[in-house]
C-alpha positions as CSV (number, residue, x, y, z in Angstrom):
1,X,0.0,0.0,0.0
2,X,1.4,3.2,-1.0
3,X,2.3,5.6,1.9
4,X,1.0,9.0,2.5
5,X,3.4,11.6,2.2
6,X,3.1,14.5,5.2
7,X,4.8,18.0,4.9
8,X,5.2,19.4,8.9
9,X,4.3,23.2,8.6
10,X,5.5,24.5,11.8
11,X,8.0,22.9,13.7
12,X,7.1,23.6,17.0
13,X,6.2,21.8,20.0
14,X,2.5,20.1,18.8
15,X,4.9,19.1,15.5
16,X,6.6,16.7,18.0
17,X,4.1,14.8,17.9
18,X,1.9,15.1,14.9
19,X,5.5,13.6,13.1
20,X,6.0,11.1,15.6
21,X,2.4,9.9,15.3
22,X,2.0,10.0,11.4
23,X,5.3,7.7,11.6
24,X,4.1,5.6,14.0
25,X,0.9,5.4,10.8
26,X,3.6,4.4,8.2
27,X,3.1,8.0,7.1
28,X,6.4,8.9,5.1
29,X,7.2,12.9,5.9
30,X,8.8,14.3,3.2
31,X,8.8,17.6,4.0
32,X,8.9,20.4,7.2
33,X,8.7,24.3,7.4
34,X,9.1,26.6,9.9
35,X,9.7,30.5,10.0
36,X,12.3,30.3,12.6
37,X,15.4,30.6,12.1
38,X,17.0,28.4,15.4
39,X,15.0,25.6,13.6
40,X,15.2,26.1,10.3
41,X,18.2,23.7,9.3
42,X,17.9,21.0,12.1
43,X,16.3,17.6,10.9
44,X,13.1,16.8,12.2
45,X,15.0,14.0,14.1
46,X,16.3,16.3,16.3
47,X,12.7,18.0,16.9
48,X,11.1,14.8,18.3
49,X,14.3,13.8,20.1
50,X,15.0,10.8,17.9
51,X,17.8,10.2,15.7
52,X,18.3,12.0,12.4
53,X,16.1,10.9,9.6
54,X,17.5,13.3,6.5
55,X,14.7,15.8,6.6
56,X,15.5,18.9,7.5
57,X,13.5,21.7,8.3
58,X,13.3,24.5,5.2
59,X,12.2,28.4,5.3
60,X,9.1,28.7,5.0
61,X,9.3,31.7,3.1
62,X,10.0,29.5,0.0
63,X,7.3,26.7,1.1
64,X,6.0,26.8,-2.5
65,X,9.0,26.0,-4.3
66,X,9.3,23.1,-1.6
67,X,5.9,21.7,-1.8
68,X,5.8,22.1,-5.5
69,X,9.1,20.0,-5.8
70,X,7.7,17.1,-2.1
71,X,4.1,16.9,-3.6
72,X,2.5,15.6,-0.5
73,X,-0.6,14.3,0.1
74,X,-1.5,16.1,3.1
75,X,0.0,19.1,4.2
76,X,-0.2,19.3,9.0
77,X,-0.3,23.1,10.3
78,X,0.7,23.6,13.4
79,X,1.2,27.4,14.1
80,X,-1.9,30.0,14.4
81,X,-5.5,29.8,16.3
82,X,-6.9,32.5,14.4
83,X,-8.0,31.9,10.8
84,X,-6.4,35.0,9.2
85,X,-2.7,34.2,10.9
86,X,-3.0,30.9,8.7
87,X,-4.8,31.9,6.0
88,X,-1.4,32.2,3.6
89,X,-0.3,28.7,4.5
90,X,-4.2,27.3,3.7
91,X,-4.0,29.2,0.4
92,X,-0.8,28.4,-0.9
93,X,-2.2,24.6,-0.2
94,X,-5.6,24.9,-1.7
95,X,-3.7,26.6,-4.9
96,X,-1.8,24.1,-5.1
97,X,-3.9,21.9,-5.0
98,X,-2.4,19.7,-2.1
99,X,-4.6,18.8,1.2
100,X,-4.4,20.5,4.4
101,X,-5.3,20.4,8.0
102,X,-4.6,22.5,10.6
103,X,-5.0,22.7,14.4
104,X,-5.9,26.5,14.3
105,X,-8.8,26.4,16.3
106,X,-10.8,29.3,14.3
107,X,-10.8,26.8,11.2
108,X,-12.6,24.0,13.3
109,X,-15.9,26.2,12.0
110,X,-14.7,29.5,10.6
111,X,-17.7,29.8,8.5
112,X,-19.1,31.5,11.6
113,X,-16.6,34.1,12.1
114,X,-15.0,34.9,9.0
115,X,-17.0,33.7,6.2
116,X,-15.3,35.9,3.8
117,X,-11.6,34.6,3.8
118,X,-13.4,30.4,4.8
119,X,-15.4,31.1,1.2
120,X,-11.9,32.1,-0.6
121,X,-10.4,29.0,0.4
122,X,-12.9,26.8,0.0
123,X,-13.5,28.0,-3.3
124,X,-9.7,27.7,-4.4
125,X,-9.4,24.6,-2.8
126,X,-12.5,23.0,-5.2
127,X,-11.0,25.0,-8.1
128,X,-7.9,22.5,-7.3
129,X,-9.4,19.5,-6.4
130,X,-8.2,19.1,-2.5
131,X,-9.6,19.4,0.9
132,X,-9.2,22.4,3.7
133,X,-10.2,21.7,7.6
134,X,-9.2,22.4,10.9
135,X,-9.4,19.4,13.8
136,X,-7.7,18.6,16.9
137,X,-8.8,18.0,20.9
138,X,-11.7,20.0,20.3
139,X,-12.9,17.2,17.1
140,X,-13.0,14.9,19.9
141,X,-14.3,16.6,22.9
142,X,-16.0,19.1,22.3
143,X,-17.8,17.9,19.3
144,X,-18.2,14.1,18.6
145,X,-18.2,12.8,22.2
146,X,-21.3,15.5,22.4
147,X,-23.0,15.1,19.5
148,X,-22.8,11.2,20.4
149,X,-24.2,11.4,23.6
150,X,-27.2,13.7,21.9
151,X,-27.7,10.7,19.9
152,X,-28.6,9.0,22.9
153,X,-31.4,11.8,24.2
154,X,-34.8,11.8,23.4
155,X,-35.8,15.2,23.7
156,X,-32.8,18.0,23.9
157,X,-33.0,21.4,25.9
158,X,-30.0,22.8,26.7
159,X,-26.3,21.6,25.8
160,X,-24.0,22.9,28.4
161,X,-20.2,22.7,28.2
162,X,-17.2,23.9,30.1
163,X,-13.3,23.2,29.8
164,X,-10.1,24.7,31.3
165,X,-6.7,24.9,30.8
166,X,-3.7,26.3,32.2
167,X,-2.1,29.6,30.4
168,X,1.2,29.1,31.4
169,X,1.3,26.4,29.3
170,X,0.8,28.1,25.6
171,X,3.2,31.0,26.7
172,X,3.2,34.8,27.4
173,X,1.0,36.0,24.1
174,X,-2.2,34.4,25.0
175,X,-1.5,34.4,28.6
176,X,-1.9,38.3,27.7
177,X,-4.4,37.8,25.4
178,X,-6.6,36.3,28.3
179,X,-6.0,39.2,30.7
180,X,-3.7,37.4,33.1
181,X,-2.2,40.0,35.3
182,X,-4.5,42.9,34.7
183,X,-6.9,44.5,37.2
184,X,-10.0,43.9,36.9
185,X,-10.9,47.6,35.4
186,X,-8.0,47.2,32.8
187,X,-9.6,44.0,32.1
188,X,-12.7,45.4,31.3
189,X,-11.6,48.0,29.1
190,X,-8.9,46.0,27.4
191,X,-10.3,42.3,27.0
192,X,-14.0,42.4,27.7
193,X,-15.0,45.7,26.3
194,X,-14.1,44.2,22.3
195,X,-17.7,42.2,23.0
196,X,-19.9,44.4,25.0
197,X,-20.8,45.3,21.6
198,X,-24.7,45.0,19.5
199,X,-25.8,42.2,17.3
200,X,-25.2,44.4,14.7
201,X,-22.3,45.7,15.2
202,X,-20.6,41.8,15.6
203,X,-22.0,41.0,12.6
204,X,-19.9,44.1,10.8
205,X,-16.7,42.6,12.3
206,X,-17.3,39.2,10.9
207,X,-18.2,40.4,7.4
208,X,-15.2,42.3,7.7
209,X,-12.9,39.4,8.9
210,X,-12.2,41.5,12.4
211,X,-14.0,39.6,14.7
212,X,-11.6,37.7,17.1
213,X,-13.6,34.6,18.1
214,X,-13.1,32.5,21.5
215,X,-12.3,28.4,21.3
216,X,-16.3,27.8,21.8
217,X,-17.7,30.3,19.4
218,X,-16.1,27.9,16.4
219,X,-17.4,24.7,18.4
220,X,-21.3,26.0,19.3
221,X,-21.1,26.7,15.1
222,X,-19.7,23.2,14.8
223,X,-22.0,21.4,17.1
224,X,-25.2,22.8,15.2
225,X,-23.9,21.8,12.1
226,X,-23.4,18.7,12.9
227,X,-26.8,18.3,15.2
228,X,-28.6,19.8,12.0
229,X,-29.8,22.9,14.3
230,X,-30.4,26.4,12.9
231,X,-28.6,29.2,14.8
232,X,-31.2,32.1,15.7
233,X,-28.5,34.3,17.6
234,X,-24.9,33.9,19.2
235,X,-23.2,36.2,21.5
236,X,-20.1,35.8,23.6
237,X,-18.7,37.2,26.9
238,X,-15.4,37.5,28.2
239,X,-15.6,36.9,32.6
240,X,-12.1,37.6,34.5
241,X,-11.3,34.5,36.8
242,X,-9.1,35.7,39.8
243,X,-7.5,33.8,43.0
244,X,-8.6,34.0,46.8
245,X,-4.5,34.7,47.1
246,X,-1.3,36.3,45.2
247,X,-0.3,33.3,42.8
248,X,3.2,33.5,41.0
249,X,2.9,33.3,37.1
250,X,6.5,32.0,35.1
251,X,5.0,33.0,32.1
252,X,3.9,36.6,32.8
253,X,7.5,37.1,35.2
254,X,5.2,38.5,37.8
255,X,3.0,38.1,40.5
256,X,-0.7,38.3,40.4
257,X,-2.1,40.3,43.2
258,X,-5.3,38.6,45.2
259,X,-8.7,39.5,43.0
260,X,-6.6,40.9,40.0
261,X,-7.3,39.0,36.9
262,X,-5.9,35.1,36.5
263,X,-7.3,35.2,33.1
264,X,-10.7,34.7,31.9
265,X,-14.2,32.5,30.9
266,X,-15.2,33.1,27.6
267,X,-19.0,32.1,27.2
268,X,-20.7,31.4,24.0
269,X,-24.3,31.5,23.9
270,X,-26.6,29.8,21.2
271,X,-29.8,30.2,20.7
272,X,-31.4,27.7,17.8
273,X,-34.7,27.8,16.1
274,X,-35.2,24.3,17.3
275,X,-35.3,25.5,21.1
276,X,-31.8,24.2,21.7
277,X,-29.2,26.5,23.9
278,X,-26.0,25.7,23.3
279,X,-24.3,27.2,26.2
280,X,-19.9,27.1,26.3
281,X,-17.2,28.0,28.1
282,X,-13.4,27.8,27.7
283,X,-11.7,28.9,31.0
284,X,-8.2,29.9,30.2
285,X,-6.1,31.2,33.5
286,X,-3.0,30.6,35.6
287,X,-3.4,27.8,37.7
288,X,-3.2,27.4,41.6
289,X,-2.6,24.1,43.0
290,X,-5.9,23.4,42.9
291,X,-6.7,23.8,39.8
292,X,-6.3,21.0,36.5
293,X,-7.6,20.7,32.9
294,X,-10.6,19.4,33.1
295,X,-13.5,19.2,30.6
296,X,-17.3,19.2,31.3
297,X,-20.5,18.7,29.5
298,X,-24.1,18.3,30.3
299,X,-27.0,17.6,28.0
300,X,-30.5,18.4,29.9
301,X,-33.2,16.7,28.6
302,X,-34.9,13.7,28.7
303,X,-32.7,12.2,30.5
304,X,-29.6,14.6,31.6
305,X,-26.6,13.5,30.8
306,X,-22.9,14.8,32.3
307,X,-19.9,14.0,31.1
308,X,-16.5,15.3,32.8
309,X,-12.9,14.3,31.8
310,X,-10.4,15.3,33.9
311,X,-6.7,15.8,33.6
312,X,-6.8,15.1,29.7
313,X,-3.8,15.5,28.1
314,X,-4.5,17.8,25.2
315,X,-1.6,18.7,23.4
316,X,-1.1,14.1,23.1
317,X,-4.5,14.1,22.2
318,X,-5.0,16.9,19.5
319,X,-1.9,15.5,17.6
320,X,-3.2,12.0,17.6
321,X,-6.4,13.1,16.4
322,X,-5.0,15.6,13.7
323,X,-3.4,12.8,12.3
324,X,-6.1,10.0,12.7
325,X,-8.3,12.8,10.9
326,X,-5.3,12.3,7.7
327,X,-7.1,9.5,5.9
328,X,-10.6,11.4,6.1
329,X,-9.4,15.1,5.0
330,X,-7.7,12.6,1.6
331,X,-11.0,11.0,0.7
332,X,-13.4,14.1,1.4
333,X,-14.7,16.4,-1.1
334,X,-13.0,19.3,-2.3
335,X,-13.2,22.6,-0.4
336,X,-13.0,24.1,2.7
337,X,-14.7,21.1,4.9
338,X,-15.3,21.0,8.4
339,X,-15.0,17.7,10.3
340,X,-18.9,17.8,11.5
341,X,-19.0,16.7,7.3
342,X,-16.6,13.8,7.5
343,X,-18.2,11.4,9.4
344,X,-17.1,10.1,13.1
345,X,-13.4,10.3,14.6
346,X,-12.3,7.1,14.4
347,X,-9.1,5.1,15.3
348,X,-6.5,4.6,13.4
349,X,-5.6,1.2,12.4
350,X,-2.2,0.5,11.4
351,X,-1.8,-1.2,8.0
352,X,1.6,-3.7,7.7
353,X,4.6,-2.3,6.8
């Protein structure tokens, strides 16, 4: 059986692991990029802490020429959350004409907050014949373990879901962008003030490719695609979380004084035509010793259901599901397609070498 052939764009510290586990698939990489220049030249050997293996890491500044000359099948981005900090990697791939998938979070469901630059690349990626889409943890937990367990439910109220994680592990620039270390008025006029905004006016932002989306609002367009629910209205809030005491952050260099900011809950709030809420939060702040990732969901209806994860390893698990996504993203349809079109997550099985 011929072996896909994988191009690592971004060789950072999720590409540890989306290389080690499309390997561990019989996946052949043939190619890596990366825009920095202490890791431009090492071979990806050296990234996952393995031997060398004679691919080394190019500039991505010339990632056509290289992809024209490595052809892959599928092309793994590992850099950006937002759509538009992606968007020239996703289009040089759909040009192309060569499959990609990313763990930018915004593409999970962009066609919710920038509709505009999702309907360029998905129209350049059918022009080209090859498929767009954005996956990771949140393919898994937030989306097809829920809309699963709504499989299960006879009669569907209210979908609630909650998870957190630790900001000092994804480093100072969105430890920042979640407030951490700010009092709580500078946390109202710097992070929560961008959505205490009309209906109207959100709607301007997303026509204009402006509006700067939490984790959830991508998922609560996801999980209504995939539910078949019509979205009547969707707003989002931005909550500081703060500490009974001061609580050191190694990130920020600082200390963070008792009731200042820790960072924040973004909540995303759906309302559907079908009566569904689809209430979510992603809680992103500096953890005490109390705290721990932990992921929550409950589905009130007939019956309720509650689901809680704790301690899940999420940077292990949105690699391995990036790349069990691989075979999917090759034998969709062309365009920009996100996973709530590709049919379940499933496991997978290693063919003989």
């Amino acid at each position: 059986m011929k072996k896909i052939k994988v191009v690592q764009y971004g060789c950072g510290k999720m590409s540890v692991y989306t290389m080690r586990y499309a390997l561990d698939n019989n996946m052949e990489i043939v190619g890596a990029l990366d825009i920095d220049s202490d890791v431009i030249g090492l071979d990806i050997g050296q990234i996952m802490g393995t031997n060398d293996l004679g691919i080394k890491v190019m500039d991505v500044a010339n990632a056509e020429e290289y992809l024209k000359k490595w052809q892959p099948d599928i092309v793994i981005i590992t850099t950006m959350s937002l759509l538009d900090d992606v968007k020239d990697s996703l289009l040089l791939c759909a040009k192309l004409g060569i499959n990609a998938i990313t763990t930018c979070e915004e593409a999970f469901y962009s066609y919710n907050s920038n509709p505009n630059l999702t309907k360029q690349i998905d129209e350049l990626a059918k022009a080209n014949n090859c498929t767009i889409t954005g996956s990771g943890y949140q393919d898994a937990f937030w989306g097809n373990l829920i809309t699963t367990i709504a499989g299960s439910t006879n009669k569907i109220t209210k979908i609630k879901g909650s998870s957190s994680y630790n900001v000092e592990d994804y480093g100072i620039a969105l430890a920042k962008a979640h407030g951490a270390g700010l009092t709580l008025d500078e946390f109202e006029k710097n992070v929560a003030a961008a959505d205490n905004i009309s209906s109207s006016e959100r709607q301007k932002l997303i026509d204009k490719g402006e509006f700067l989306p939490s984790y959830m609002w991508n998922v609560n367009g996801w999980l209504c695609a995939k539910l078949g629910l019509t979205v009547a209205s969707q707003t989002q809030k931005c909550i500081p979380t703060t500490y009974k005491e001061d609580i050191n952050s190694s990130t920020l260099n600082m200390t963070v004084k008792s009731g200042n900011a820790t960072g924040m809950s973004a909540v995303v709030t759906t309302i559907t035509n079908e009566g569904i809420t689809i209430e979510t939060e992603c809680i992103g702040k500096i953890y005490s010793h109390e705290d721990f990732d932990k992921n929550e969901w409950t589905i009130n209806g007939e019956p309720d259901t509650t689901l809680v994860i704790n301690r899940p390893d999420t940077v292990l698990l949105t690699c391995a599901t990036i790349v069990n996504r691989i075979k999917d993203v090759i034998n969709s349809e062309p365009g920009f397609v996100p996973t709530c079109f590709m049919g379940e997550l499933k496991y997978s099985t290693i063919v003989e070498k």
